[in-house]
mmCIF file as gemmi writes it, N, C-alpha and C atoms, coordinates in Angstrom:
data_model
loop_
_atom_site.group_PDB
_atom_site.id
_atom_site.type_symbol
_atom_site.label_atom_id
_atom_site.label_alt_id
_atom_site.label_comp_id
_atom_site.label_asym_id
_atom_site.label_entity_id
_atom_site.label_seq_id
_atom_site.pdbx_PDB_ins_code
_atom_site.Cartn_x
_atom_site.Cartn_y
_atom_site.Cartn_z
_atom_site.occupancy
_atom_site.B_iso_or_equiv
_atom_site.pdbx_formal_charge
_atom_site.auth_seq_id
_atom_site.auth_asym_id
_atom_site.pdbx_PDB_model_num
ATOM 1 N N . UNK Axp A 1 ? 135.496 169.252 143.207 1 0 ? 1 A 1
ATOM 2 C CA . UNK Axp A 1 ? 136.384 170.295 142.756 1 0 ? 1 A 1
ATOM 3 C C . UNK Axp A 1 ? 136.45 171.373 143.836 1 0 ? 1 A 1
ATOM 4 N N . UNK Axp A 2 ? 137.292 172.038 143.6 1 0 ? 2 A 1
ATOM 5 C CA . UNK Axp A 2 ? 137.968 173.187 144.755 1 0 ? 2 A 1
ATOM 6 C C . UNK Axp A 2 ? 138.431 174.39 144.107 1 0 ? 2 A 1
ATOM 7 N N . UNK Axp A 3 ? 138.467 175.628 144.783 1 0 ? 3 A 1
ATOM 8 C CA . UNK Axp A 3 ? 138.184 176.828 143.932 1 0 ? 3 A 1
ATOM 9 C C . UNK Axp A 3 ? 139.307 177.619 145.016 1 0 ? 3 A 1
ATOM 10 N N . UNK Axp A 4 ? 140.076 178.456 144.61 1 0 ? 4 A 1
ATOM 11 C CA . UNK Axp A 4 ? 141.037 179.455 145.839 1 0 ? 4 A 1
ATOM 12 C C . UNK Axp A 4 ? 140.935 180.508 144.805 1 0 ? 4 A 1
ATOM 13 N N . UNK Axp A 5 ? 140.092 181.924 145.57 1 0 ? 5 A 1
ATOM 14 C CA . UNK Axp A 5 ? 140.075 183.184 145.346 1 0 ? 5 A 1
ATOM 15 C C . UNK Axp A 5 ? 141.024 183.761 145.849 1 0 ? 5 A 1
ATOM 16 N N . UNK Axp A 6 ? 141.618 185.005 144.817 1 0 ? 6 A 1
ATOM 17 C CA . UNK Axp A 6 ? 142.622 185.659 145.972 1 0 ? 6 A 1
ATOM 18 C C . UNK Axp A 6 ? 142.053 186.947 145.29 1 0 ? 6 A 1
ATOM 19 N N . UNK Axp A 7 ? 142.113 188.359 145.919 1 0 ? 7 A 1
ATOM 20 C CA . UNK Axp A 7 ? 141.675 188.84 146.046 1 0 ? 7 A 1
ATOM 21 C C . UNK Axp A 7 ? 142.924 190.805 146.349 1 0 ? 7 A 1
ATOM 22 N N . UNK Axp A 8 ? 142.959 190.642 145.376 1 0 ? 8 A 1
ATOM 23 C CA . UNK Axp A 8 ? 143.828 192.627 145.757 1 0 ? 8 A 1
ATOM 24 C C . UNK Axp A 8 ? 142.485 193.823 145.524 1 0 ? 8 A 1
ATOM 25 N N . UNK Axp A 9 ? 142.71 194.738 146.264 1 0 ? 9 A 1
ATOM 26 C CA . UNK Axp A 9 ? 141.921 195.185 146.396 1 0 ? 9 A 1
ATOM 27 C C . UNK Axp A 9 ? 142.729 196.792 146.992 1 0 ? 9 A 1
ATOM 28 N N . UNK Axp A 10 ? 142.112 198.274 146.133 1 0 ? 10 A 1
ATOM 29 C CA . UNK Axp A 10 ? 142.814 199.478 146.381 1 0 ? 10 A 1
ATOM 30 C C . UNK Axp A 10 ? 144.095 199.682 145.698 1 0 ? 10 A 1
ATOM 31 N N . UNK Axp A 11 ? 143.785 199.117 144.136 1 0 ? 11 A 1
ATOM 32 C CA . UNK Axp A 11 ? 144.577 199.514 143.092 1 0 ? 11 A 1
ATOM 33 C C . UNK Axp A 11 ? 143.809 200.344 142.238 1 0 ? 11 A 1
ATOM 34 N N . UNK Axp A 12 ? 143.156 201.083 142.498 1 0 ? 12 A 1
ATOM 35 C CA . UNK Axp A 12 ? 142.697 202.575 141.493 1 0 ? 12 A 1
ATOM 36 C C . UNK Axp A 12 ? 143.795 202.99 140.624 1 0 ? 12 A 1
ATOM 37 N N . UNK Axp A 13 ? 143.775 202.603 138.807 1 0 ? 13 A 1
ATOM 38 C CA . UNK Axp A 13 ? 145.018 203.452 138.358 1 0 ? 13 A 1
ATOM 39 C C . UNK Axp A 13 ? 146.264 202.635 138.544 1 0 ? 13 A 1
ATOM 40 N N . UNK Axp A 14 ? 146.218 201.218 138.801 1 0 ? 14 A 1
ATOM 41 C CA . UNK Axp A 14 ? 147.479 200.178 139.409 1 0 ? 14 A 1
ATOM 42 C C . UNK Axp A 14 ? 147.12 199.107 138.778 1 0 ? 14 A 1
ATOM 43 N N . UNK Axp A 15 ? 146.215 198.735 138.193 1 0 ? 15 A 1
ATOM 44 C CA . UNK Axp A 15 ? 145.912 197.285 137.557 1 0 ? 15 A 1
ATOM 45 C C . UNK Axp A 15 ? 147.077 196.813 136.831 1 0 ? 15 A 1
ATOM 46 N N . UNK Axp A 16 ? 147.675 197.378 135.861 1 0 ? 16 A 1
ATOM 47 C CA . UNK Axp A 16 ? 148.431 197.217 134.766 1 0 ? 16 A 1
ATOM 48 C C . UNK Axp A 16 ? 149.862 197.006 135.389 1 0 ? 16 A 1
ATOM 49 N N . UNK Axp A 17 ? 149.899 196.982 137.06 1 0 ? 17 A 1
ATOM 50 C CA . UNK Axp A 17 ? 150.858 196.901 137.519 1 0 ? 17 A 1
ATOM 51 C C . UNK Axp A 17 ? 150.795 195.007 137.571 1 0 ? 17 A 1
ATOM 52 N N . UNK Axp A 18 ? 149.588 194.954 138.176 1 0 ? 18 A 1
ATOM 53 C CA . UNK Axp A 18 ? 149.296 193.69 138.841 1 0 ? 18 A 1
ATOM 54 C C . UNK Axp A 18 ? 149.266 192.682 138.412 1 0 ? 18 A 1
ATOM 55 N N . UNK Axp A 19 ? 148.675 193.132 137.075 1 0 ? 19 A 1
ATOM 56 C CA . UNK Axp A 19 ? 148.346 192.073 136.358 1 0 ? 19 A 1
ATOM 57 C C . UNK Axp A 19 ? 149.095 191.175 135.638 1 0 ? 19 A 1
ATOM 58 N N . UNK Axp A 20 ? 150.497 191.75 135.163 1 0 ? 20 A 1
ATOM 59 C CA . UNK Axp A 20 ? 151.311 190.486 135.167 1 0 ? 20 A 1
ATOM 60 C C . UNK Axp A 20 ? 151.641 190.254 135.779 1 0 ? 20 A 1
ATOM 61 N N . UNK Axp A 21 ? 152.01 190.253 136.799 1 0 ? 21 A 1
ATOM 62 C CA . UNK Axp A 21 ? 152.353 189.579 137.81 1 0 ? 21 A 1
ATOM 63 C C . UNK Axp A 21 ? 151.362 188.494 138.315 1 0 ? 21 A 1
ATOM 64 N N . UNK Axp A 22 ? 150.295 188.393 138.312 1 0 ? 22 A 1
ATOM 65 C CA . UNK Axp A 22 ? 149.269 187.393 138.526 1 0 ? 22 A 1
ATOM 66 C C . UNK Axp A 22 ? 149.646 186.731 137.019 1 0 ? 22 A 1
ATOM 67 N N . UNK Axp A 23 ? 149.587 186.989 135.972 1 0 ? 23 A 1
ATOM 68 C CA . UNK Axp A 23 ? 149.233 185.944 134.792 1 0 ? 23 A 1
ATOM 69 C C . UNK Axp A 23 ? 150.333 185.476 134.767 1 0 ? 23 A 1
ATOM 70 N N . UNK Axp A 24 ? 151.613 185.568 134.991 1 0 ? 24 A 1
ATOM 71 C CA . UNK Axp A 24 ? 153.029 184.709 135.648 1 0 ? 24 A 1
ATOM 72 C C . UNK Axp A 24 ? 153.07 184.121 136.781 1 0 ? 24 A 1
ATOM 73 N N . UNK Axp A 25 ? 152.042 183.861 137.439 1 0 ? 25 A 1
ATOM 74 C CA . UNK Axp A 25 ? 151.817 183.606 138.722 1 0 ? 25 A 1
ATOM 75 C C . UNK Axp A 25 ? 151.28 182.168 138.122 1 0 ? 25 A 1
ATOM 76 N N . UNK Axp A 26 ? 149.963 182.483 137.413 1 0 ? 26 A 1
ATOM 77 C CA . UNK Axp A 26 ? 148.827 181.674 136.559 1 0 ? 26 A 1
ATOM 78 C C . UNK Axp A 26 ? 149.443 180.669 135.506 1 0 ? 26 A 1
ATOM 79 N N . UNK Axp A 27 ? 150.483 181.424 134.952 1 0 ? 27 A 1
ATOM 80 C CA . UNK Axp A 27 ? 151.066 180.076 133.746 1 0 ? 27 A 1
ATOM 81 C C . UNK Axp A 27 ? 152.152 179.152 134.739 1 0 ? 27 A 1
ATOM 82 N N . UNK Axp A 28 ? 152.433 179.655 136.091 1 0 ? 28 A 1
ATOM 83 C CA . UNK Axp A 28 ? 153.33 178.863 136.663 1 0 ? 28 A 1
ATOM 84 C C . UNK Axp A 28 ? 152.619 177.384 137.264 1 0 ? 28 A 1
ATOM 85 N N . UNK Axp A 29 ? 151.43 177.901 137.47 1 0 ? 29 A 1
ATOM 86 C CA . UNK Axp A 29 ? 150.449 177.009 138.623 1 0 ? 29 A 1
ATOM 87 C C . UNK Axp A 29 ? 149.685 176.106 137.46 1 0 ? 29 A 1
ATOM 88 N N . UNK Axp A 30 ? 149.331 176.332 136.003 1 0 ? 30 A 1
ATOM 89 C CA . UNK Axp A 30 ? 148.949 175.239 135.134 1 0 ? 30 A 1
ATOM 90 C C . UNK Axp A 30 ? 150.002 173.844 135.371 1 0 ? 30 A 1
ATOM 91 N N . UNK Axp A 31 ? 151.151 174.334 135.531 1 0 ? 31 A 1
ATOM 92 C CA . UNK Axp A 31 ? 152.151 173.065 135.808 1 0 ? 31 A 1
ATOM 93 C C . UNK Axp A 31 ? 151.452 172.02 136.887 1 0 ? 31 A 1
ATOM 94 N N . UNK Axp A 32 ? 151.241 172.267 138.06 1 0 ? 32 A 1
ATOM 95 C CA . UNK Axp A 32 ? 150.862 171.656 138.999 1 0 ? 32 A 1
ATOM 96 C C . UNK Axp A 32 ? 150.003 170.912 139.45 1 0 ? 32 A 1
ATOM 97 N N . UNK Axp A 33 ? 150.158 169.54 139.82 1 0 ? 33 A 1
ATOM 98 C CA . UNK Axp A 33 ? 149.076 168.562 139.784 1 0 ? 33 A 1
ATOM 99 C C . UNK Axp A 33 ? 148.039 169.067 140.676 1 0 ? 33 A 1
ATOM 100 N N . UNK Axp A 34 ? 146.584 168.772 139.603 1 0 ? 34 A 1
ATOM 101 C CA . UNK Axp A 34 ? 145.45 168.738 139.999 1 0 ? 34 A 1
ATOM 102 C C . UNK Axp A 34 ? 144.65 170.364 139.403 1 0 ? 34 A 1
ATOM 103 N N . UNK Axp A 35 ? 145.583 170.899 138.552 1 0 ? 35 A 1
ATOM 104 C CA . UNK Axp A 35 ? 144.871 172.407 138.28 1 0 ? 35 A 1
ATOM 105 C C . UNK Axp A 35 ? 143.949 172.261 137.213 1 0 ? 35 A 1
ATOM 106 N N . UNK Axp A 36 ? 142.763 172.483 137.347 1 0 ? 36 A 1
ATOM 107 C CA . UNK Axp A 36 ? 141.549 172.325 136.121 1 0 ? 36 A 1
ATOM 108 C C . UNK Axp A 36 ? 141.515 173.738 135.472 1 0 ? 36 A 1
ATOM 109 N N . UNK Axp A 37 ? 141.657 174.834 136.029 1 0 ? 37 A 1
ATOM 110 C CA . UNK Axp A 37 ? 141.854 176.244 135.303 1 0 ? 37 A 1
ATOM 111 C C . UNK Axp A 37 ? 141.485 177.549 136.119 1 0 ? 37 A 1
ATOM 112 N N . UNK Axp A 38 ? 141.251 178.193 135.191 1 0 ? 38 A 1
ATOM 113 C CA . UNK Axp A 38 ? 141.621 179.927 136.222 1 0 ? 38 A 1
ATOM 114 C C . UNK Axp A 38 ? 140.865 180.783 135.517 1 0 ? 38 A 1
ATOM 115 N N . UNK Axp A 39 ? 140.342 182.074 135.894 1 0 ? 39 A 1
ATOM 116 C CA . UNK Axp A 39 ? 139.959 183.129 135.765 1 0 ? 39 A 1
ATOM 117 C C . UNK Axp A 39 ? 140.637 184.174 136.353 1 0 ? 39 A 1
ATOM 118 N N . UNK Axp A 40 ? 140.833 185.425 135.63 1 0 ? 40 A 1
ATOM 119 C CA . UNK Axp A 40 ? 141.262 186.372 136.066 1 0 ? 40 A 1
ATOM 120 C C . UNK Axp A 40 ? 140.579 187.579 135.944 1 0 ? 40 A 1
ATOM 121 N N . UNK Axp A 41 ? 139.62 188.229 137.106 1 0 ? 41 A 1
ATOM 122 C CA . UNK Axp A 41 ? 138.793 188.841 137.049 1 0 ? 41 A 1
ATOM 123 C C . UNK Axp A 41 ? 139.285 190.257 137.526 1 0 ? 41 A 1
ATOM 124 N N . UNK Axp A 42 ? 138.606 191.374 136.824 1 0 ? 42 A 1
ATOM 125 C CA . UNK Axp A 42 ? 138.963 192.634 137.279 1 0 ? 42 A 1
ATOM 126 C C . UNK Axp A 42 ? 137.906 193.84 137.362 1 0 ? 42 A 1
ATOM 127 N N . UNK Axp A 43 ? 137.947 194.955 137.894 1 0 ? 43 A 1
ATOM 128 C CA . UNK Axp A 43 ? 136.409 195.96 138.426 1 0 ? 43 A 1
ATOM 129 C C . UNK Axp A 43 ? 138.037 197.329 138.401 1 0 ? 43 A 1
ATOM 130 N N . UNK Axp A 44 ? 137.632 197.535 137.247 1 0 ? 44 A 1
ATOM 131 C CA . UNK Axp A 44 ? 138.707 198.868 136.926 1 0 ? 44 A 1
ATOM 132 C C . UNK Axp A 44 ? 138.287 200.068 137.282 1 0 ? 44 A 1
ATOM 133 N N . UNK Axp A 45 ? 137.145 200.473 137.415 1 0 ? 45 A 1
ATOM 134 C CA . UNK Axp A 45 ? 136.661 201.234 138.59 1 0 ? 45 A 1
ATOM 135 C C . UNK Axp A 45 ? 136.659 201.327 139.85 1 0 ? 45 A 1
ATOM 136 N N . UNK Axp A 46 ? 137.009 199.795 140.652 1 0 ? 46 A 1
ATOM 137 C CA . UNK Axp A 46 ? 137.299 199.847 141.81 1 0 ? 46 A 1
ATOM 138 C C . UNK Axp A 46 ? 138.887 199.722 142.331 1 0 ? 46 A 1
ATOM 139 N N . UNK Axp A 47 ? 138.986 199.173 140.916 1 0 ? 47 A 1
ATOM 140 C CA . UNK Axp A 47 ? 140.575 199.078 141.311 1 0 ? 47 A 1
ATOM 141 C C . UNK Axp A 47 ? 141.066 197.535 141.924 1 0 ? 47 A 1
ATOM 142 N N . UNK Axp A 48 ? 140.196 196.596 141.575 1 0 ? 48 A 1
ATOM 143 C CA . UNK Axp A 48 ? 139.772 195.246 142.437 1 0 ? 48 A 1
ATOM 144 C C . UNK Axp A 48 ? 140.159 194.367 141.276 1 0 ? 48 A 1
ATOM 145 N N . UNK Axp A 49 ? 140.766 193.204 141.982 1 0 ? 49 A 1
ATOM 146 C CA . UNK Axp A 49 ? 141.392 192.086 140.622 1 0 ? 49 A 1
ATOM 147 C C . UNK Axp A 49 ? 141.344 190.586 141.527 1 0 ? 49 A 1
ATOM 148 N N . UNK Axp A 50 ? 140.87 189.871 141.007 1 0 ? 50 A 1
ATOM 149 C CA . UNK Axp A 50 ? 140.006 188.611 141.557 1 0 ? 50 A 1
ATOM 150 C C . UNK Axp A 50 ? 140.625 187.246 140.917 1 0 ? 50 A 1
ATOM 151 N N . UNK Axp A 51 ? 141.461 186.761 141.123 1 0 ? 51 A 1
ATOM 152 C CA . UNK Axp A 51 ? 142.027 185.64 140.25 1 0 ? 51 A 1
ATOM 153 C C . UNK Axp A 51 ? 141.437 184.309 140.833 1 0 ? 51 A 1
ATOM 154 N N . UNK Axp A 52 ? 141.051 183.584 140.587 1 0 ? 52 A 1
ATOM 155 C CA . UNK Axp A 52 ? 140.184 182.304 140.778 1 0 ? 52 A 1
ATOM 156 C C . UNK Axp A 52 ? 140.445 180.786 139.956 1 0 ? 52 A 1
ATOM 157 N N . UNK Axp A 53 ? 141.35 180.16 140.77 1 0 ? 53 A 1
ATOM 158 C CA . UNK Axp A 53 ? 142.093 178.841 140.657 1 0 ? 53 A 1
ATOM 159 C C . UNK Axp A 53 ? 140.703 177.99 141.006 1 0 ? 53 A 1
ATOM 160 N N . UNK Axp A 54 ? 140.841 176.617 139.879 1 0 ? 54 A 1
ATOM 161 C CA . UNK Axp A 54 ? 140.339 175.21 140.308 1 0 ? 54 A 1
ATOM 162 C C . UNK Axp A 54 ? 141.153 174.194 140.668 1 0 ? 54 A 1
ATOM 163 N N . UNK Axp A 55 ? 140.467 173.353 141.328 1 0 ? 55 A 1
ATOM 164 C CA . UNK Axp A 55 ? 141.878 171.898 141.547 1 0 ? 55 A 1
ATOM 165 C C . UNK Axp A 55 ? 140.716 171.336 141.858 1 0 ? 55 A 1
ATOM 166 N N . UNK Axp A 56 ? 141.228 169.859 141.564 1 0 ? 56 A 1
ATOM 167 C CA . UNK Axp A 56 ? 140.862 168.922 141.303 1 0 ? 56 A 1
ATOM 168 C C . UNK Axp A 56 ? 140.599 168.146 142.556 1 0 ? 56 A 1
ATOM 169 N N . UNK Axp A 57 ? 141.047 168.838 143.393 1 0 ? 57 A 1
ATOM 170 C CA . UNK Axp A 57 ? 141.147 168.072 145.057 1 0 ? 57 A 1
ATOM 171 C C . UNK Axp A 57 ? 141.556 168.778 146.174 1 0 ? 57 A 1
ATOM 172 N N . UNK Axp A 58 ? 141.247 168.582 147.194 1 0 ? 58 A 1
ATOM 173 C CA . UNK Axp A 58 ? 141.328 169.278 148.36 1 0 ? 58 A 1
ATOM 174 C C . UNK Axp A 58 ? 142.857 169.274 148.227 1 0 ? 58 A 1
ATOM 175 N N . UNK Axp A 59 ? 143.547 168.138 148.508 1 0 ? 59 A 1
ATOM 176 C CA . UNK Axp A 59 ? 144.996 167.764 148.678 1 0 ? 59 A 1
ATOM 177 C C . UNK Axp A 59 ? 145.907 168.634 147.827 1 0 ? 59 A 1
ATOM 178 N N . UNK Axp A 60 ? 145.797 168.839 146.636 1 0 ? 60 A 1
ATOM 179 C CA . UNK Axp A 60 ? 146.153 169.752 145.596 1 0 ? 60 A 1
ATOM 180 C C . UNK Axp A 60 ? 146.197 171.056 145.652 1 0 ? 60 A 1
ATOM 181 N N . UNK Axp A 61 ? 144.917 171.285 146.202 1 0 ? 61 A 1
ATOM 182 C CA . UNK Axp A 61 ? 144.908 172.764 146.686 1 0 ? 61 A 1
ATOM 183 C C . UNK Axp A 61 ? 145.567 173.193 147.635 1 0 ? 61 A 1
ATOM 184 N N . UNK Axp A 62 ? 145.906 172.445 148.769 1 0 ? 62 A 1
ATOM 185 C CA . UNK Axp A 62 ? 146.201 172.683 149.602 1 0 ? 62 A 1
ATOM 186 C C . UNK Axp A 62 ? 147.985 172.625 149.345 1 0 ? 62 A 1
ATOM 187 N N . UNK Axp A 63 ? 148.311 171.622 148.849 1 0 ? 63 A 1
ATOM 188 C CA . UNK Axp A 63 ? 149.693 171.819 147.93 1 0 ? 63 A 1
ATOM 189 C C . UNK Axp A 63 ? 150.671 173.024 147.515 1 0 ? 63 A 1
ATOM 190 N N . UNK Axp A 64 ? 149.136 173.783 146.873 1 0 ? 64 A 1
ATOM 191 C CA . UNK Axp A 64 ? 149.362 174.768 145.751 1 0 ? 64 A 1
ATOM 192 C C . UNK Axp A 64 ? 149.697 176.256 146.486 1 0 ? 64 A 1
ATOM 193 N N . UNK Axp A 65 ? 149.035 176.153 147.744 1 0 ? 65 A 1
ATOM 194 C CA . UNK Axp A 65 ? 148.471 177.081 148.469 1 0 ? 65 A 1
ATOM 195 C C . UNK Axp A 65 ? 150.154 178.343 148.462 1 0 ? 65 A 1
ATOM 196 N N . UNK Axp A 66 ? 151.102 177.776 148.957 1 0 ? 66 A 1
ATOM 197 C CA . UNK Axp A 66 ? 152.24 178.728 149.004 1 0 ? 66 A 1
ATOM 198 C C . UNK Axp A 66 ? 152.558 179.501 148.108 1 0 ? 66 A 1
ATOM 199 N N . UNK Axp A 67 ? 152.8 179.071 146.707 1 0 ? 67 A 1
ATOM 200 C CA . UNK Axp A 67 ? 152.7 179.411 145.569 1 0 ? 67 A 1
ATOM 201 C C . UNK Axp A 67 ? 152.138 180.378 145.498 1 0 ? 67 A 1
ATOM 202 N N . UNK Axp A 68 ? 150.763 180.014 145.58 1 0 ? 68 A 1
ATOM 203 C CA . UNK Axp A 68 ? 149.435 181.482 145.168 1 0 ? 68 A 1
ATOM 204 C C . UNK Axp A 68 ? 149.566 182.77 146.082 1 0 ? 68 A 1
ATOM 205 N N . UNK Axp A 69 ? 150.222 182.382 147.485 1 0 ? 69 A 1
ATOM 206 C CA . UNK Axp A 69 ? 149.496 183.519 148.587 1 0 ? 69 A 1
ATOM 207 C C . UNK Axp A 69 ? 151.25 183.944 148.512 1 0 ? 69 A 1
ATOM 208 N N . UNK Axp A 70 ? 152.231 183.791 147.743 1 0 ? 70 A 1
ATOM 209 C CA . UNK Axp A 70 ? 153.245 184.645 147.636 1 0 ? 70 A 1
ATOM 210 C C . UNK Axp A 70 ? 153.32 185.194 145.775 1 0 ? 70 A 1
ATOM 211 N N . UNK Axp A 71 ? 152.453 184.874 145.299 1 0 ? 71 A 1
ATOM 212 C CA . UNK Axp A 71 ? 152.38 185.457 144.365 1 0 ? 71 A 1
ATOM 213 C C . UNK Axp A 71 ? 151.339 186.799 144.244 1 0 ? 71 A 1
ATOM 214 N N . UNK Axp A 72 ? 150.146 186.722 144.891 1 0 ? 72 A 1
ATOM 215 C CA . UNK Axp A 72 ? 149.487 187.545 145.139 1 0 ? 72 A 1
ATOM 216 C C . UNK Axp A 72 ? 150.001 188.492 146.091 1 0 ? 72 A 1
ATOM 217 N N . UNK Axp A 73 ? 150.792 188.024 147.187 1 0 ? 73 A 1
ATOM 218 C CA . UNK Axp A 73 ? 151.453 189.043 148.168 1 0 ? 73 A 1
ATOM 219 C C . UNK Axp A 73 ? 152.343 190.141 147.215 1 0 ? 73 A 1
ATOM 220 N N . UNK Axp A 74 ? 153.116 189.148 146.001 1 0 ? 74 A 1
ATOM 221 C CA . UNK Axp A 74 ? 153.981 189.904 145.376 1 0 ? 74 A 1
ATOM 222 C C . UNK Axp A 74 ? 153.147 190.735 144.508 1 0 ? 74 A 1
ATOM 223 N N . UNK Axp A 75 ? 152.019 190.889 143.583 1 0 ? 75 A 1
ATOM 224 C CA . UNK Axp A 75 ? 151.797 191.409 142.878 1 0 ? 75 A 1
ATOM 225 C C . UNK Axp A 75 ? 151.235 192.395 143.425 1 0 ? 75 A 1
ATOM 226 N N . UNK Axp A 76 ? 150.298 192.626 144.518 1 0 ? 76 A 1
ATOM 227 C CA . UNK Axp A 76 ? 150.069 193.445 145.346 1 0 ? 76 A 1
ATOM 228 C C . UNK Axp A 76 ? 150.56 194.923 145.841 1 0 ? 76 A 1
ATOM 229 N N . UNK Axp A 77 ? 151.902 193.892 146.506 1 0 ? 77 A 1
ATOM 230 C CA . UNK Axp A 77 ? 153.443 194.718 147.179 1 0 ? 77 A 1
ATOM 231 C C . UNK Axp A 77 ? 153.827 195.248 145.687 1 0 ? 77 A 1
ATOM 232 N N . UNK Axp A 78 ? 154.207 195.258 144.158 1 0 ? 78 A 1
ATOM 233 C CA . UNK Axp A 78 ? 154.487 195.775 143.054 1 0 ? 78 A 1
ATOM 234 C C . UNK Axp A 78 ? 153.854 196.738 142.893 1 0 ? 78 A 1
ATOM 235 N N . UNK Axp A 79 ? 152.165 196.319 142.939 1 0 ? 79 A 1
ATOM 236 C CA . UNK Axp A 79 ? 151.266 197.502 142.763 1 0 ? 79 A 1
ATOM 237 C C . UNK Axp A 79 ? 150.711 198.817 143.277 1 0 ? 79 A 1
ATOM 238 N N . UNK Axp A 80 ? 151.311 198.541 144.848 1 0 ? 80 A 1
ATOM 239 C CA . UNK Axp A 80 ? 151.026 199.289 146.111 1 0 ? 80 A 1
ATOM 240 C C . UNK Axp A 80 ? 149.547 199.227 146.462 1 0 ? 80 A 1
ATOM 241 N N . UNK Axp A 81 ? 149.064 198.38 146.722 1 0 ? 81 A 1
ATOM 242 C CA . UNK Axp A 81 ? 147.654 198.105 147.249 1 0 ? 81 A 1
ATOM 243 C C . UNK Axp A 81 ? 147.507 198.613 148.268 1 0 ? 81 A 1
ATOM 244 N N . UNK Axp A 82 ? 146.368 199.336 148.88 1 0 ? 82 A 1
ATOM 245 C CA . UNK Axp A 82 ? 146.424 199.711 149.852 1 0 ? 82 A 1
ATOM 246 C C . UNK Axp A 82 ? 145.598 198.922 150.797 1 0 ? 82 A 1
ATOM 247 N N . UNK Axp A 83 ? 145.417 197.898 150.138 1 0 ? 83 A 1
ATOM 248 C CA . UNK Axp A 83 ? 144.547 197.089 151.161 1 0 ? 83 A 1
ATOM 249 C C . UNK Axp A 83 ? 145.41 195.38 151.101 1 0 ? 83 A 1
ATOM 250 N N . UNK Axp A 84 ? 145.816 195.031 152.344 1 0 ? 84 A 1
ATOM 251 C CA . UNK Axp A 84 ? 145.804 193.592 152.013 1 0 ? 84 A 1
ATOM 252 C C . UNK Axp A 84 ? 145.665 192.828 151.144 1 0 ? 84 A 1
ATOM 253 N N . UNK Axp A 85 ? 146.342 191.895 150.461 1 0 ? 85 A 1
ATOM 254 C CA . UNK Axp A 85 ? 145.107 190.882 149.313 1 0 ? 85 A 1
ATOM 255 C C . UNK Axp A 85 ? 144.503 189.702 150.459 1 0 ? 85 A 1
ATOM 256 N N . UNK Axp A 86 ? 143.654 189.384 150.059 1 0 ? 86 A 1
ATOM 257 C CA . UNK Axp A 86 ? 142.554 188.003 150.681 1 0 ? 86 A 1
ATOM 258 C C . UNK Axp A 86 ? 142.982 187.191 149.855 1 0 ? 86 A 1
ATOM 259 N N . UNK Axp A 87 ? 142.836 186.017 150.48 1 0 ? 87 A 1
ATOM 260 C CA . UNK Axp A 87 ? 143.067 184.527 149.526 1 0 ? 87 A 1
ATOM 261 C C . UNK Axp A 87 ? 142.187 183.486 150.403 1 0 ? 87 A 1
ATOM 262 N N . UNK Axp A 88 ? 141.476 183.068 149.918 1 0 ? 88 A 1
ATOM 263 C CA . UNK Axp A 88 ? 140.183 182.232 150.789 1 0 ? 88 A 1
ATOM 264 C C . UNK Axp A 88 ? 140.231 180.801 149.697 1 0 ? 88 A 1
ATOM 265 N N . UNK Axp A 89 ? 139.479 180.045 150.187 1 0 ? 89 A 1
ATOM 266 C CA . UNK Axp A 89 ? 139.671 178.31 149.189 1 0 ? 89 A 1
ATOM 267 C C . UNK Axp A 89 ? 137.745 178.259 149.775 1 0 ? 89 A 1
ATOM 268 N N . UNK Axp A 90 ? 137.064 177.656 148.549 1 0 ? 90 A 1
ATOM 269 C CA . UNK Axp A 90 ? 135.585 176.734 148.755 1 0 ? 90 A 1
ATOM 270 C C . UNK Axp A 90 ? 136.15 175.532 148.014 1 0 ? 90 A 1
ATOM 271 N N . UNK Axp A 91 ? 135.329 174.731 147.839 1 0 ? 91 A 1
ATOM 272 C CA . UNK Axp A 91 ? 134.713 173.488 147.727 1 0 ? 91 A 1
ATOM 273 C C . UNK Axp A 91 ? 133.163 174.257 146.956 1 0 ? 91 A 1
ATOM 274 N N . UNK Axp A 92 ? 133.475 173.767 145.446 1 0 ? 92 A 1
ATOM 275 C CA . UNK Axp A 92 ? 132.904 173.887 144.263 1 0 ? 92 A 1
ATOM 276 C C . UNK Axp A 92 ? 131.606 173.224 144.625 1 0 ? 92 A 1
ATOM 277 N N . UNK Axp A 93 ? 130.847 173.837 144.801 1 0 ? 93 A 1
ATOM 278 C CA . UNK Axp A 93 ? 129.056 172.81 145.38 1 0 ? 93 A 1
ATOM 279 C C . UNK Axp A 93 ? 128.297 172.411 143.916 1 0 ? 93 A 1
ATOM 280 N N . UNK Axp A 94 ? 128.234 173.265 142.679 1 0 ? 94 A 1
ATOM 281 C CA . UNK Axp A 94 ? 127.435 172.979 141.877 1 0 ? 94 A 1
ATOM 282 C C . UNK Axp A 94 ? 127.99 174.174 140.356 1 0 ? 94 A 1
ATOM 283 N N . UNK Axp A 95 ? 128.211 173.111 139.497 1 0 ? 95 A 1
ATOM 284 C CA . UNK Axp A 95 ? 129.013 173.659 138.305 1 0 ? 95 A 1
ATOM 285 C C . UNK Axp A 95 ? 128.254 173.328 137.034 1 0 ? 95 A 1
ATOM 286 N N . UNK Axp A 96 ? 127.528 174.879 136.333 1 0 ? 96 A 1
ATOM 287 C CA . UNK Axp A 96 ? 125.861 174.358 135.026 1 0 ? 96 A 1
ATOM 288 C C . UNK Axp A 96 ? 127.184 174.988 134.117 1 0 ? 96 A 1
């Protein structure tokens, strides 16, 4: 299994911008072969929102990849982030 974090970061007071925009991001990408599921994580004190895709395969992920890093660009750019978003991919080592 395979995991792609993306990552906004310097939304203090902006979450409520972002966040649909990621969970329309999230019901789009259940469509897509190889998605096992998602988390959508948030630090409302920092202003930090962490969305975290599985797939089923390298190939898949890698598929998926456009999708995610213009959806996060967009929710970002909505929210006025003042920081970049990150979007990084692992390879799932050990799942209790």
């Amino acid at each position: 299994m395979f995991a792609r974090v993306s990552q906004i970061t310097g939304l203090p007071g902006k979450l409520e911008t972002a966040v649909p925009v990621l969970q329309e991001g999230l019901d789009l990408t259940q469509g897509l072969a190889g998605f096992e599921g998602a988390y959508l994580l948030v630090d409302r004190d920092k202003g930090k929102i962490m969305a975290v895709t599985f797939w089923n395969n390298q190939t898949d992920l890698k598929l998926s990849a456009p999708r995610a890093e213009s959806t996060v660009a967009d929710a970002a750019k909505r929210a006025g982030a003042e920081i970049d978003p990150q979007v990084e991919s692992y390879e799932v080592l050990l799942e209790i």
